[in-house]
N, CA, C and O atoms as CSV, one atom per row, in Angstrom:
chain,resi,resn,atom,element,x,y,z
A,1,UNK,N,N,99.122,83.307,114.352
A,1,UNK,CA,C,99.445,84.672,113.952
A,1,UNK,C,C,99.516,85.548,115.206
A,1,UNK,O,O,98.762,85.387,116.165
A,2,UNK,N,N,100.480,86.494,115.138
A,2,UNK,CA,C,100.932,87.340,116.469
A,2,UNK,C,C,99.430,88.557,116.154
A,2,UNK,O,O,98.869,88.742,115.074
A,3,UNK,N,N,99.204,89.017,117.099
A,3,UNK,CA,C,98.835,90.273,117.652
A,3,UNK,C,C,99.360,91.530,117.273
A,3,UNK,O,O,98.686,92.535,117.498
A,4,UNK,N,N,100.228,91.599,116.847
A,4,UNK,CA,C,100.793,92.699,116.298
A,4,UNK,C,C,100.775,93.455,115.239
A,4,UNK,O,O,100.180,92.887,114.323
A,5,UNK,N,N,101.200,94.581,114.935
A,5,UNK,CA,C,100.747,95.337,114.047
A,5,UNK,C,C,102.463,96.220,113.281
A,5,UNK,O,O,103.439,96.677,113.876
A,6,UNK,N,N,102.134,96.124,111.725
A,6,UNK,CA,C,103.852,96.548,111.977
A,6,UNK,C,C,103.224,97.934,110.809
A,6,UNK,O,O,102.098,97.970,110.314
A,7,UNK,N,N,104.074,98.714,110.654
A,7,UNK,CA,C,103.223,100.224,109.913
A,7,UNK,C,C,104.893,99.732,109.258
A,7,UNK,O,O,105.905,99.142,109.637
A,8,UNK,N,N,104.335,100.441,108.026
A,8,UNK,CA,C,105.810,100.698,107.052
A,8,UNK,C,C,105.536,102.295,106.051
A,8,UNK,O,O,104.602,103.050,105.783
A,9,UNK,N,N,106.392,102.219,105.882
A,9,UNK,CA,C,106.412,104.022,105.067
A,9,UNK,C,C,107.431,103.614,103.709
A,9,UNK,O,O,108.447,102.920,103.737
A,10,UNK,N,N,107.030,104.042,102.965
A,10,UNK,CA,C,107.540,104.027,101.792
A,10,UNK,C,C,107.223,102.688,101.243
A,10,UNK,O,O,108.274,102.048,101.251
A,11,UNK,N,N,106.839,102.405,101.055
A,11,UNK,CA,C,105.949,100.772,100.378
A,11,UNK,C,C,105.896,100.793,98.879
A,11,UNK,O,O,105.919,99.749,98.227
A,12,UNK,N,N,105.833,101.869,98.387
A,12,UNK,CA,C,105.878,101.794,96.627
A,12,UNK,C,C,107.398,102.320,96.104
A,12,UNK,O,O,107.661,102.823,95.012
A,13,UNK,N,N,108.206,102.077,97.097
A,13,UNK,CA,C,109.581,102.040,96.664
A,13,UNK,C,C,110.743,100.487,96.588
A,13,UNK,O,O,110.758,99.773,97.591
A,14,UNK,N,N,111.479,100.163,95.588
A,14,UNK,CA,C,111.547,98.827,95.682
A,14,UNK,C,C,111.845,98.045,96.908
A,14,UNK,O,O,111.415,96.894,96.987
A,15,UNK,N,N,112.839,98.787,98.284
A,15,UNK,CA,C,113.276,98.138,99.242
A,15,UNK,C,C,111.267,97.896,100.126
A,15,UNK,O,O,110.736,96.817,100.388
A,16,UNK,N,N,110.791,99.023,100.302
A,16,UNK,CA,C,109.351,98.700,100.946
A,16,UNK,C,C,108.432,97.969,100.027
A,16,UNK,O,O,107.334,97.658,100.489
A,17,UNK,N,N,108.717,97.644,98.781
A,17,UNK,CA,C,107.835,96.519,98.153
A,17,UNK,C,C,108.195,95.497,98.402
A,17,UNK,O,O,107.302,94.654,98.496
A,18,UNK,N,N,109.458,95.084,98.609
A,18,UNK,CA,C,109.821,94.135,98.983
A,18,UNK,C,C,109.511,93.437,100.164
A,18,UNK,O,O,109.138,92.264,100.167
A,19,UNK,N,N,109.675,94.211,101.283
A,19,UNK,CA,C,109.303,94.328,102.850
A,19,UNK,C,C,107.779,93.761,103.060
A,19,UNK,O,O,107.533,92.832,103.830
A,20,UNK,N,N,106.738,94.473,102.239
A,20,UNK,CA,C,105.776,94.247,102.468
A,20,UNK,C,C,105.464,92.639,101.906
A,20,UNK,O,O,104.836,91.772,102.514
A,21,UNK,N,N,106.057,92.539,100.656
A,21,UNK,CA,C,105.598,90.880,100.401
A,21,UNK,C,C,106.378,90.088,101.236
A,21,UNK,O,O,106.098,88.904,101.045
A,22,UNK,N,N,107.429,90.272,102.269
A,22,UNK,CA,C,108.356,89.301,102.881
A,22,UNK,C,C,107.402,89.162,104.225
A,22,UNK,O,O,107.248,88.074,104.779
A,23,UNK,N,N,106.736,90.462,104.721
A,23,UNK,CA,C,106.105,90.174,105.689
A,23,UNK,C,C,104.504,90.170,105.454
A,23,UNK,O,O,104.037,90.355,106.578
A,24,UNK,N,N,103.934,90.104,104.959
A,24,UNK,CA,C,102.767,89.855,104.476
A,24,UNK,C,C,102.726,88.286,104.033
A,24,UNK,O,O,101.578,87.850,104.119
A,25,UNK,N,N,103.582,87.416,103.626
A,25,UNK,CA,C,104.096,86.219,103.045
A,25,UNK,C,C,104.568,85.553,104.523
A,25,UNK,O,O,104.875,84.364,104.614
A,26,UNK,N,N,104.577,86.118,105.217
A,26,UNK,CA,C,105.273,85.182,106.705
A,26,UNK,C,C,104.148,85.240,107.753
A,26,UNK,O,O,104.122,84.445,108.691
A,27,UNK,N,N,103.196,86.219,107.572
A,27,UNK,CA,C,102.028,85.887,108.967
A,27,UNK,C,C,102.197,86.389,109.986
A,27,UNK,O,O,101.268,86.429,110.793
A,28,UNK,N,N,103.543,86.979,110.308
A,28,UNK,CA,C,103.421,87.353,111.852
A,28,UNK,C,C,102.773,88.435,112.192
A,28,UNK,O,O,102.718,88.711,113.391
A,29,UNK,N,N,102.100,89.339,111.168
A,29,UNK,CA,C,101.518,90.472,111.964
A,29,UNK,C,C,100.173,90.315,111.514
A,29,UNK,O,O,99.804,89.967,110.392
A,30,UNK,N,N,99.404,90.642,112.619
A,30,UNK,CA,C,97.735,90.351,111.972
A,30,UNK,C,C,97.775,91.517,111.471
A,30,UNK,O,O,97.690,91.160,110.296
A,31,UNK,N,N,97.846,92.819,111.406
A,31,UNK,CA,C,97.559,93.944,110.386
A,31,UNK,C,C,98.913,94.743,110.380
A,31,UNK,O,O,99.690,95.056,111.282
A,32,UNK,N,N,98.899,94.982,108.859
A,32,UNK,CA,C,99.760,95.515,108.106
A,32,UNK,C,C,99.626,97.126,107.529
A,32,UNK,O,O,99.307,97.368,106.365
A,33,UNK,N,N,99.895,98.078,108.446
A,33,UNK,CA,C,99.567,99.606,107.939
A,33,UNK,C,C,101.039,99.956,106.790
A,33,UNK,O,O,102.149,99.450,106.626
A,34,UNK,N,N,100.450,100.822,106.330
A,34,UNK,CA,C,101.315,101.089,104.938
A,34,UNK,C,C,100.968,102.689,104.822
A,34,UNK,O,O,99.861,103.181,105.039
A,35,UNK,N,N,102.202,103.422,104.415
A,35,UNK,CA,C,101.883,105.153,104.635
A,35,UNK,C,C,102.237,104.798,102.961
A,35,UNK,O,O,102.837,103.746,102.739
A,36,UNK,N,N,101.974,105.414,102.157
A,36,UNK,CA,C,102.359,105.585,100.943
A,36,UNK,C,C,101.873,106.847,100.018
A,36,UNK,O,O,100.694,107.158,100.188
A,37,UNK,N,N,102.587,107.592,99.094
A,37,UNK,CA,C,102.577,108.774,98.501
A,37,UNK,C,C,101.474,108.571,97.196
A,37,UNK,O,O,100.897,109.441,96.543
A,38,UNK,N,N,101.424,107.289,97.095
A,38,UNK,CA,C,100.398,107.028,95.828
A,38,UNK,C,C,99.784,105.540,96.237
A,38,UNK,O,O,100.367,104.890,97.105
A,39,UNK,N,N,98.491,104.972,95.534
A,39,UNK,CA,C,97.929,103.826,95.994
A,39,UNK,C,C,98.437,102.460,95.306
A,39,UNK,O,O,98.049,102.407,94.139
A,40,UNK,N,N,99.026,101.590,95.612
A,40,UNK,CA,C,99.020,100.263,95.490
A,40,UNK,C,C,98.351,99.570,95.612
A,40,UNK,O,O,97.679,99.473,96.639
A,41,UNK,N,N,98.191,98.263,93.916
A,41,UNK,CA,C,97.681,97.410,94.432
A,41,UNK,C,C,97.541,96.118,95.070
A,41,UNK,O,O,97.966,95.193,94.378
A,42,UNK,N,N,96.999,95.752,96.348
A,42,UNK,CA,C,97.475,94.450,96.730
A,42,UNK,C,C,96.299,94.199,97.648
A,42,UNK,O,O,95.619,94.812,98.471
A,43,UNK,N,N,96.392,92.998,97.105
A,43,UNK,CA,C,94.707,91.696,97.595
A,43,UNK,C,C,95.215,91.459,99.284
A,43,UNK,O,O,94.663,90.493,99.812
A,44,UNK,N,N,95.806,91.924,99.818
A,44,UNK,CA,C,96.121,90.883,101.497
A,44,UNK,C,C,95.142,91.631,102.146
A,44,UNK,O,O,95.114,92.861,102.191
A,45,UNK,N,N,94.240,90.772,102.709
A,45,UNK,CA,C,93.264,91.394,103.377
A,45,UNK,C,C,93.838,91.950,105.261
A,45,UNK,O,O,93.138,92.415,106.161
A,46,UNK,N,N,95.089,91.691,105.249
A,46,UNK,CA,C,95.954,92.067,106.571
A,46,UNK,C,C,96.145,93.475,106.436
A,46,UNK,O,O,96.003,94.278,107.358
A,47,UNK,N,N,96.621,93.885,104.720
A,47,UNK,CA,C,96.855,95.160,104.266
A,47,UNK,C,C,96.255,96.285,104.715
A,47,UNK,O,O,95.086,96.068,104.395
A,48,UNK,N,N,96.281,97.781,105.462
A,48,UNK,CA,C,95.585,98.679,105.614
A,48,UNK,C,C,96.365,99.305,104.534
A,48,UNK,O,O,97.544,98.953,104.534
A,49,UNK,N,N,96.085,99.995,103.772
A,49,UNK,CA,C,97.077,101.678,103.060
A,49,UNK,C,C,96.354,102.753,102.855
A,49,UNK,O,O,95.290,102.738,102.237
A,50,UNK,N,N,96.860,103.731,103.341
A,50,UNK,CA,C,96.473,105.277,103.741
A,50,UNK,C,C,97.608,106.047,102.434
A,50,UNK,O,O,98.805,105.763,102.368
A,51,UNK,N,N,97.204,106.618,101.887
A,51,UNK,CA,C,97.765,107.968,101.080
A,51,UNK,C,C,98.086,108.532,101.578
A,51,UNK,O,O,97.395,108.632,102.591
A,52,UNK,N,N,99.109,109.329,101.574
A,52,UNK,CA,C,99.271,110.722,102.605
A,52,UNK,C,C,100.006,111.218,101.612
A,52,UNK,O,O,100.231,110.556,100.599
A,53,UNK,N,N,100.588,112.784,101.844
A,53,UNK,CA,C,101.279,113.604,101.974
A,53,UNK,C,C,102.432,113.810,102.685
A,53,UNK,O,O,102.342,114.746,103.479
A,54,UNK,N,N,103.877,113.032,102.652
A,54,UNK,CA,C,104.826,113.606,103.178
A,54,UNK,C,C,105.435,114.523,103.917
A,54,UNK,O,O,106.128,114.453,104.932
A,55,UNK,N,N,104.889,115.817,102.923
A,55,UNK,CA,C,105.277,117.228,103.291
A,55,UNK,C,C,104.389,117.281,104.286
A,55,UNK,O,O,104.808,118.033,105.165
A,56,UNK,N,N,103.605,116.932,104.476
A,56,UNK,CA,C,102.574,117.338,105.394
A,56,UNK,C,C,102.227,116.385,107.073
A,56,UNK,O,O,101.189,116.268,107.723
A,57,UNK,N,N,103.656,115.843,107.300
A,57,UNK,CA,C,103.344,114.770,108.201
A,57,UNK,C,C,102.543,115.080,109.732
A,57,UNK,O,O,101.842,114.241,110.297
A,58,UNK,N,N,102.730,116.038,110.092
A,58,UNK,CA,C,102.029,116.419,111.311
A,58,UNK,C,C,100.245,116.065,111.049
A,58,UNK,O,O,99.525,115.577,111.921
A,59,UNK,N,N,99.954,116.306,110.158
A,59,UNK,CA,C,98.762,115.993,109.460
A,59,UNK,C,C,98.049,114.544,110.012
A,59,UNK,O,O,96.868,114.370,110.313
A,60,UNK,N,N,98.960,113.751,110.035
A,60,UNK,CA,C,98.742,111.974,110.240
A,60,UNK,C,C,99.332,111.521,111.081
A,60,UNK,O,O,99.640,110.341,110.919
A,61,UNK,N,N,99.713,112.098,112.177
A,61,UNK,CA,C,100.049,111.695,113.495
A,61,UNK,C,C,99.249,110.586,113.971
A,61,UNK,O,O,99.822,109.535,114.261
A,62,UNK,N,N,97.916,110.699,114.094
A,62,UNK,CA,C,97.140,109.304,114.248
A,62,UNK,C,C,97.547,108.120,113.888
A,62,UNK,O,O,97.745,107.157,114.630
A,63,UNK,N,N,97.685,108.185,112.656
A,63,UNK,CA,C,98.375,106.738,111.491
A,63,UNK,C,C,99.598,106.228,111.851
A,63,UNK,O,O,99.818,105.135,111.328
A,64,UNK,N,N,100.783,106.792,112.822
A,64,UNK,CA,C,101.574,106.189,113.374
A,64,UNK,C,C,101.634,105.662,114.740
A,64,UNK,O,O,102.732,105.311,115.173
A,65,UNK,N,N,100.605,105.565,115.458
A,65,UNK,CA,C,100.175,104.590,116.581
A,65,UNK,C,C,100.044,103.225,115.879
A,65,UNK,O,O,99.385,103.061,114.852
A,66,UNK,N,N,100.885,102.039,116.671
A,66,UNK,CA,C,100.682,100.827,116.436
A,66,UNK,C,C,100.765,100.226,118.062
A,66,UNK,O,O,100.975,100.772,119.146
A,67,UNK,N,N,100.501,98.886,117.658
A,67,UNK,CA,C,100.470,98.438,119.081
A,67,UNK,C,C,101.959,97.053,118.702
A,67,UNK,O,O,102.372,96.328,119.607
């Protein structure tokens, strides 16, 4: 498993549900950040997901640092 870290936004929409089981299902990233408007559920212990607010993105500037 790579070192890497991949963040996705929009995850409870069908193209980012998809995304997340294609790469969550393949291994290459040891952690998986997820911005999402409401909570999902999903067992991958790679999974991070943060709630946020959209309108409010300056707010979560932190949450988009990846390595």
């Amino acid at each position: 498993m790579s070192q890497k870290t991949a963040l996705v936004l929009g995850a409870t929409g069908m193209v980012g549900t998809e995304l997340v089981k294609l790469i969550s299902a393949k291994k290459y990233y040891q952690t998986i950040n997820l911005l999402t408007r409401r909570p999902i559920n999903l067992s991958d212990q790679t999974i991070n997901q943060q709630v946020i607010d959209f309108d409010q993105l300056e707010k979560y500037a932190d949450l988009f640092q990846v390595q």
